[in-house]
Biopython code that builds the backbone (N, CA, C, O; Angstrom):
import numpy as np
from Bio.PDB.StructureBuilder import StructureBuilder

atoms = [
    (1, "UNK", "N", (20.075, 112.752, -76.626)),
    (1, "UNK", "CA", (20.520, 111.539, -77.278)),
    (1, "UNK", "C", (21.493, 111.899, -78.389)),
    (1, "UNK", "O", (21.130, 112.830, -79.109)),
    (2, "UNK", "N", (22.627, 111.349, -78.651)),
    (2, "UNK", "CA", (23.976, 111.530, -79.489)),
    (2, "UNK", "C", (23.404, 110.871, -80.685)),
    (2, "UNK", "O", (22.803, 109.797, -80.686)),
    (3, "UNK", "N", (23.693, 111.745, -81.859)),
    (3, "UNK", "CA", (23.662, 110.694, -83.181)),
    (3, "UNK", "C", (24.797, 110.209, -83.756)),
    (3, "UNK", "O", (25.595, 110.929, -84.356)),
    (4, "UNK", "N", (24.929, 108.960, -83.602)),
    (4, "UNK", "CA", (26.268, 107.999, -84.177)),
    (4, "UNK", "C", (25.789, 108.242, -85.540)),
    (4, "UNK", "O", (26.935, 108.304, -85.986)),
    (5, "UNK", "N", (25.204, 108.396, -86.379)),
    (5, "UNK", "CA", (25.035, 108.373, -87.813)),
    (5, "UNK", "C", (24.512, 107.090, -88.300)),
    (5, "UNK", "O", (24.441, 106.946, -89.520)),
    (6, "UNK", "N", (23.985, 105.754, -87.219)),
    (6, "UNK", "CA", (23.722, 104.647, -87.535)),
    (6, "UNK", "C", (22.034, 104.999, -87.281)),
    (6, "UNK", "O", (21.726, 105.912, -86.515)),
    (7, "UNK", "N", (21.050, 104.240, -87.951)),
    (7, "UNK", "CA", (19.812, 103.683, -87.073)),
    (7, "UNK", "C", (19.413, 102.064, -87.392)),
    (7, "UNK", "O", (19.902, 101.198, -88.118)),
    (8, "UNK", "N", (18.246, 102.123, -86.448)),
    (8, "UNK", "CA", (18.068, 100.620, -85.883)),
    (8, "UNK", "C", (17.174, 100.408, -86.838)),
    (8, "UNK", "O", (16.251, 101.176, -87.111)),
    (9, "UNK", "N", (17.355, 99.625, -87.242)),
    (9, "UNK", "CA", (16.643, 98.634, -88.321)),
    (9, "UNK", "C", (15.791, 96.963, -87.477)),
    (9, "UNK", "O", (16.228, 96.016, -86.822)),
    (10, "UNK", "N", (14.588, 97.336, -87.933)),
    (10, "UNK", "CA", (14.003, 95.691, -87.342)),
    (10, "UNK", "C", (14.717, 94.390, -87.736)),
    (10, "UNK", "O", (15.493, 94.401, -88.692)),
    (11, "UNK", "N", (14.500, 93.351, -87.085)),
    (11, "UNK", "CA", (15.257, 92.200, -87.595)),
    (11, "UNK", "C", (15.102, 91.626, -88.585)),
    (11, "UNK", "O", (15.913, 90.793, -88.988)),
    (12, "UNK", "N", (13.727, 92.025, -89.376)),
    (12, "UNK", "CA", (13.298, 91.620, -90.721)),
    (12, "UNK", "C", (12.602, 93.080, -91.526)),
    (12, "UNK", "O", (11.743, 93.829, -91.060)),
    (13, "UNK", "N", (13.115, 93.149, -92.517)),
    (13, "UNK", "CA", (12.632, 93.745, -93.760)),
    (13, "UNK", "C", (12.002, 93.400, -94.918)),
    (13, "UNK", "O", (12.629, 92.606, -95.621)),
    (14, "UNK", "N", (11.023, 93.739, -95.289)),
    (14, "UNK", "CA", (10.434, 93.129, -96.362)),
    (14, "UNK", "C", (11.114, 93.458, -97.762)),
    (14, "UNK", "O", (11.663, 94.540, -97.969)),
    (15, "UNK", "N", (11.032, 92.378, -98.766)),
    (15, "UNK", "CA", (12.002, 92.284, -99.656)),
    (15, "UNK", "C", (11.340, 93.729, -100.745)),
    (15, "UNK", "O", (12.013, 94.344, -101.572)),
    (16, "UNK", "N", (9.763, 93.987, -100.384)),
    (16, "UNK", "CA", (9.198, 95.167, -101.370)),
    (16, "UNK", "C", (10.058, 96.812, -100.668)),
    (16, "UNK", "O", (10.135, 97.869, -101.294)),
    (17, "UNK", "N", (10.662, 96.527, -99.086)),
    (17, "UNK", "CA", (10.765, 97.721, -98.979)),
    (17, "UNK", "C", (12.595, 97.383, -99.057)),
    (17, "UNK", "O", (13.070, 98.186, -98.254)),
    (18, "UNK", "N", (13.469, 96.762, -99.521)),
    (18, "UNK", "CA", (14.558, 96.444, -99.691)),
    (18, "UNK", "C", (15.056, 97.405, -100.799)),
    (18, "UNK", "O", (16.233, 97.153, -101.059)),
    (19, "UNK", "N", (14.560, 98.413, -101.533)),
    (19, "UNK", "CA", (15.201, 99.469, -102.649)),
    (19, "UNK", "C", (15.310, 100.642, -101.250)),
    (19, "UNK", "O", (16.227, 101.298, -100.758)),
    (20, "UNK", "N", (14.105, 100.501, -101.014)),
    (20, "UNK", "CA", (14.316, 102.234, -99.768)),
    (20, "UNK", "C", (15.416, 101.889, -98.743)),
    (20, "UNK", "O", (16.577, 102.297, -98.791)),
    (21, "UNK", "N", (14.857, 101.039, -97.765)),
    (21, "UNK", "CA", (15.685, 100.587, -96.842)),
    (21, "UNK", "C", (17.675, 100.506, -96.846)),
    (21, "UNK", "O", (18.478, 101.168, -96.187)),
    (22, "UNK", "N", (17.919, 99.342, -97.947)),
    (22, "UNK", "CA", (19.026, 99.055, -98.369)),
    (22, "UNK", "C", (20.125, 99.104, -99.273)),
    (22, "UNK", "O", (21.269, 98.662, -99.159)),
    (23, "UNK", "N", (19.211, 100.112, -100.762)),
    (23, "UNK", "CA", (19.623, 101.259, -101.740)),
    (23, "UNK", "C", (20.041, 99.873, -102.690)),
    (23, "UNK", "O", (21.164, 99.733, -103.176)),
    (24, "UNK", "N", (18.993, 98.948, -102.846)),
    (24, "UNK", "CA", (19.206, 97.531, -103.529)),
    (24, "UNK", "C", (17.870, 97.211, -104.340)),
    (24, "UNK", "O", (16.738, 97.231, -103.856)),
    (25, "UNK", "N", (18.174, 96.940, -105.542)),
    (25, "UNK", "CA", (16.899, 96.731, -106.568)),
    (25, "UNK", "C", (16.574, 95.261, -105.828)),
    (25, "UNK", "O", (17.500, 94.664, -105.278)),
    (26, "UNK", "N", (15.282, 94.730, -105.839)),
    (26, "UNK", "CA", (14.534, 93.333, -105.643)),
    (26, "UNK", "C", (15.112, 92.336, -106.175)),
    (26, "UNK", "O", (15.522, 91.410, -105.475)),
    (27, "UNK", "N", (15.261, 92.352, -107.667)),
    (27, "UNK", "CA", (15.940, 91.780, -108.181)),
    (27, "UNK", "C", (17.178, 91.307, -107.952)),
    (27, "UNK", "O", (17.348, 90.170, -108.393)),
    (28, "UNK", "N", (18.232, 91.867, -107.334)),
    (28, "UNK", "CA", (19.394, 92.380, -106.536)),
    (28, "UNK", "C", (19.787, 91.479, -105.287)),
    (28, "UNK", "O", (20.827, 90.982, -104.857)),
    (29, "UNK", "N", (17.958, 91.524, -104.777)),
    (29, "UNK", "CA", (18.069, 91.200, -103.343)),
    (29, "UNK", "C", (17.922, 89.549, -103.708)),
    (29, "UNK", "O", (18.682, 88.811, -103.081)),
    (30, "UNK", "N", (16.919, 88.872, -104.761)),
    (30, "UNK", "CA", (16.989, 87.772, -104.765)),
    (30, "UNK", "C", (18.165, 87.055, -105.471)),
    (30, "UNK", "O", (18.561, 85.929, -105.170)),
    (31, "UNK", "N", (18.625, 87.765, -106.352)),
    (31, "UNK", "CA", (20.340, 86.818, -106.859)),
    (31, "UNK", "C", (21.217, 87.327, -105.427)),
    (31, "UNK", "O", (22.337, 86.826, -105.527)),
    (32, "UNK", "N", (21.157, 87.819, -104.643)),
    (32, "UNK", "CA", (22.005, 87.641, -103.517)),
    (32, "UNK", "C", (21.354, 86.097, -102.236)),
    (32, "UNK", "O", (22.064, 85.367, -101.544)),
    (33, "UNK", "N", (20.275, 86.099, -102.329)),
    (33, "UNK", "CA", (19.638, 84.814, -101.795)),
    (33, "UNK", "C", (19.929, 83.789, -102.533)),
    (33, "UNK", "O", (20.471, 82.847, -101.955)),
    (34, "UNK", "N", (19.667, 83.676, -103.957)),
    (34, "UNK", "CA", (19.711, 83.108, -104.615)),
    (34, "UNK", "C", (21.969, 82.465, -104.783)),
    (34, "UNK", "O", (22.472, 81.466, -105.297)),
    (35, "UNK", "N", (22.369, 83.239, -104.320)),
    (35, "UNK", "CA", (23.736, 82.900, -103.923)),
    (35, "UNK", "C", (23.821, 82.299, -102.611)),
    (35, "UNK", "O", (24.840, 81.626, -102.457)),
    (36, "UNK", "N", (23.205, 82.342, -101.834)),
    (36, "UNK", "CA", (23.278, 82.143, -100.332)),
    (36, "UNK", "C", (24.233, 83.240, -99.726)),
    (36, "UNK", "O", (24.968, 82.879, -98.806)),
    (37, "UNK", "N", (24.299, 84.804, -100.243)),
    (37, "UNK", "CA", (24.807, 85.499, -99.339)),
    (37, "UNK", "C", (24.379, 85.880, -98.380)),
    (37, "UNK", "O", (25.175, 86.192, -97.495)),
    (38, "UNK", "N", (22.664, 86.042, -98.100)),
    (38, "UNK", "CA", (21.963, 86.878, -97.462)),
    (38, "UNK", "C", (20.547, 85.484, -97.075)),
    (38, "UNK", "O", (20.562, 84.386, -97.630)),
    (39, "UNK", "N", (19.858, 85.757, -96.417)),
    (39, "UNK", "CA", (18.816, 84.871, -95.780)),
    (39, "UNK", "C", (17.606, 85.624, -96.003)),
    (39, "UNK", "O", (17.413, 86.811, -95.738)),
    (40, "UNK", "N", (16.746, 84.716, -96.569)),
    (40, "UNK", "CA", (15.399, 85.099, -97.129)),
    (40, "UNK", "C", (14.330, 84.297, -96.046)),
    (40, "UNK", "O", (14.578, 83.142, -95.702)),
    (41, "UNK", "N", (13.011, 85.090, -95.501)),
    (41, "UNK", "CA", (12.263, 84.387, -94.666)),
    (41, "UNK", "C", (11.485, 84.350, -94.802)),
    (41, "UNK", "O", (11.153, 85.513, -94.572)),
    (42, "UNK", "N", (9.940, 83.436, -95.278)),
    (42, "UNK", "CA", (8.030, 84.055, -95.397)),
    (42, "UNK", "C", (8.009, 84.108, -93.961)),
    (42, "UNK", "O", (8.584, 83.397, -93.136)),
    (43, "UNK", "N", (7.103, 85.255, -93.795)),
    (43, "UNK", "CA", (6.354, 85.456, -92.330)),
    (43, "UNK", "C", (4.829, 85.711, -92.903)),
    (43, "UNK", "O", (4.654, 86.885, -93.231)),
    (44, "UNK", "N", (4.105, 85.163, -93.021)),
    (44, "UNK", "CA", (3.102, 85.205, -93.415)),
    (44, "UNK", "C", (3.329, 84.685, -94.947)),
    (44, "UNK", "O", (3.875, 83.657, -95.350)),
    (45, "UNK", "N", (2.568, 86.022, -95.828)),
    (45, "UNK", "CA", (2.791, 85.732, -97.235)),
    (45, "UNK", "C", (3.865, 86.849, -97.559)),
    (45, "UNK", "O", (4.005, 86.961, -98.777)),
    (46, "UNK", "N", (4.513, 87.546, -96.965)),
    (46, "UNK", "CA", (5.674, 88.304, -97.223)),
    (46, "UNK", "C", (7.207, 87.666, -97.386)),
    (46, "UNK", "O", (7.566, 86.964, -96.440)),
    (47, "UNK", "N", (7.902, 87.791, -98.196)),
    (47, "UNK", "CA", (9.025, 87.480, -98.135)),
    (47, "UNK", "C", (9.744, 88.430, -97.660)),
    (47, "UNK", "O", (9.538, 89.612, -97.935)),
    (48, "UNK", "N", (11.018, 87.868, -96.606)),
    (48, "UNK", "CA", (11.151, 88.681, -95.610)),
    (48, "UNK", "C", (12.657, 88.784, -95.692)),
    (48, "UNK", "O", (13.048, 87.632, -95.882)),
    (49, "UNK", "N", (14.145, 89.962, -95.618)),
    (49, "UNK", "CA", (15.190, 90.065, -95.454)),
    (49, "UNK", "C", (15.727, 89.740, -93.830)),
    (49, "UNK", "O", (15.380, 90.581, -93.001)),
    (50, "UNK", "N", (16.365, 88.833, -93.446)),
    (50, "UNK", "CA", (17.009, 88.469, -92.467)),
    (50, "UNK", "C", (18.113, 89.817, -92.012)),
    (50, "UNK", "O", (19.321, 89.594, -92.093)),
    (51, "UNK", "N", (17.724, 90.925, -91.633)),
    (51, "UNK", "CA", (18.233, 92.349, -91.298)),
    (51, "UNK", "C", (20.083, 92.024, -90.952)),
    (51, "UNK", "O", (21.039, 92.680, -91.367)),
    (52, "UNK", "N", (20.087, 90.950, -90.179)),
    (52, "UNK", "CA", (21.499, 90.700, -89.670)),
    (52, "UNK", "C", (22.106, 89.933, -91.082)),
    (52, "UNK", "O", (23.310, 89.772, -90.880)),
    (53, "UNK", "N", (21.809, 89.507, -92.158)),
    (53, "UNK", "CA", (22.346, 88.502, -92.829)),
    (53, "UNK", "C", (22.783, 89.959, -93.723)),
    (53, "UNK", "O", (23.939, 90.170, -94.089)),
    (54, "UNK", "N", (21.866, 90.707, -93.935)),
    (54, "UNK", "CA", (22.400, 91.810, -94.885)),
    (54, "UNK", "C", (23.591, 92.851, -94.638)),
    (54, "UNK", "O", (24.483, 93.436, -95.252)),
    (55, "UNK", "N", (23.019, 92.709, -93.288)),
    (55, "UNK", "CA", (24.444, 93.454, -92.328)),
    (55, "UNK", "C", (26.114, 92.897, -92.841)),
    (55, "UNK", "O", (27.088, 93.497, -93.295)),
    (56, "UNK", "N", (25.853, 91.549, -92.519)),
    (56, "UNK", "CA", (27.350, 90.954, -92.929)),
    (56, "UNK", "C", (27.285, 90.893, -94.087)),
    (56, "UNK", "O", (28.386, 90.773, -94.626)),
    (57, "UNK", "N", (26.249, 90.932, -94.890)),
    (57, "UNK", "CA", (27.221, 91.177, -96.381)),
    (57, "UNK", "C", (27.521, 92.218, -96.637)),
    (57, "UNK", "O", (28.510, 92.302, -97.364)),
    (58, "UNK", "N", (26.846, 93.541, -96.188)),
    (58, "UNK", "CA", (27.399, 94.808, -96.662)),
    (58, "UNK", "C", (28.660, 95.116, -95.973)),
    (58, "UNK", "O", (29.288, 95.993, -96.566)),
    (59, "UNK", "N", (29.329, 94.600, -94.729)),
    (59, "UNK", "CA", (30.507, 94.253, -94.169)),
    (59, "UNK", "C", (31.671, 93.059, -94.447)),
    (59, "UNK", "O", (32.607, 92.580, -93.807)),
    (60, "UNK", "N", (31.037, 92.852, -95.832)),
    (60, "UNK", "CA", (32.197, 91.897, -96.328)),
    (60, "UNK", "C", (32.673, 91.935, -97.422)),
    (60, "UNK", "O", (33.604, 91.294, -97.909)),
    (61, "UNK", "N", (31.630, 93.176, -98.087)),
    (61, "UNK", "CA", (32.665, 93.504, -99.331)),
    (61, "UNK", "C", (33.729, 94.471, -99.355)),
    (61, "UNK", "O", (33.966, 95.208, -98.398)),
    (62, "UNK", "N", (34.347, 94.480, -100.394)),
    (62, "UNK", "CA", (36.226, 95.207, -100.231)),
    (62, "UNK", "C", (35.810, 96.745, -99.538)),
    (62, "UNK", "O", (34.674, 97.128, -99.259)),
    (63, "UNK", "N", (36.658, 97.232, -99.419)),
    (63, "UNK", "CA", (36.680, 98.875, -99.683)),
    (63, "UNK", "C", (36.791, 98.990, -101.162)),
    (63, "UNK", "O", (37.017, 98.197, -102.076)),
    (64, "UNK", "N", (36.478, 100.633, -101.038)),
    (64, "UNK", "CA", (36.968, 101.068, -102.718)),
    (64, "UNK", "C", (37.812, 101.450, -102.602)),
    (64, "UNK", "O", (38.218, 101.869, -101.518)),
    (65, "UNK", "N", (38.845, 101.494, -104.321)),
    (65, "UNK", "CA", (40.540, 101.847, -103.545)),
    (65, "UNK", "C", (40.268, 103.476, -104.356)),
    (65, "UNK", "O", (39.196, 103.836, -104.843)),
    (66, "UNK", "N", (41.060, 103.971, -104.335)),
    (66, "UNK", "CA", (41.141, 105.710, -104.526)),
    (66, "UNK", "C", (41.254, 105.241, -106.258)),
    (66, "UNK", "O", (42.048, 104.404, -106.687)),
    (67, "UNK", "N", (40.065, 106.152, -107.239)),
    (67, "UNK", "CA", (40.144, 106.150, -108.430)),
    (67, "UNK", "C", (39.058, 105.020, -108.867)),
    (67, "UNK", "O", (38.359, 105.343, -109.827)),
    (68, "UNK", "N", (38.811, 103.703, -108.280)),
    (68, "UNK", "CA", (37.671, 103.089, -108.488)),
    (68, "UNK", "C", (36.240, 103.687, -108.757)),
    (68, "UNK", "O", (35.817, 104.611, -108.062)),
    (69, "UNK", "N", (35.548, 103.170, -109.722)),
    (69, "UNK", "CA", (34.553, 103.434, -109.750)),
    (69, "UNK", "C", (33.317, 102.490, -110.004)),
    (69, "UNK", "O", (32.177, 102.953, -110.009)),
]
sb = StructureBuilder()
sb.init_structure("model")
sb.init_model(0)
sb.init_chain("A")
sb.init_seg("    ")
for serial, (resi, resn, name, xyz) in enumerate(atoms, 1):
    if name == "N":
        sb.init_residue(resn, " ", resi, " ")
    sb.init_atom(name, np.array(xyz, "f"), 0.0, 1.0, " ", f" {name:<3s}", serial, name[0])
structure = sb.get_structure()
């Protein structure tokens, strides 16, 4: 099996494992819901990251330009 450098992520993430997973404080994750960038779900009593909603936001911000920091 070839490694593209990607892996598969479930369709939902829980918002407690959203620092490991997505390199994003909690806090982070809810002012981005709290914007409507990203989709928040309960599945039970968990609040849950919509895996594809996070996808397109991390694909919609700029590049960095050379010297940015």
């Amino acid at each position: 099996m070839e490694n593209t450098g990607t892996t598969s992520l479930p369709l939902l993430v829980s918002v407690s494992s959203a620092p490991r997973v997505f390199g994003m404080s909690r806090s982070y994750i809810y002012k981005l819901a709290k914007r409507g960038e990203i989709d928040l779900v309960k599945m039970g009593g968990a609040t849950m990251i919509r895996t594809e909603s996070m996808h397109a936001y991390i694909n919609s911000l700029p590049p960095m330009k050379p010297g940015q920091s």
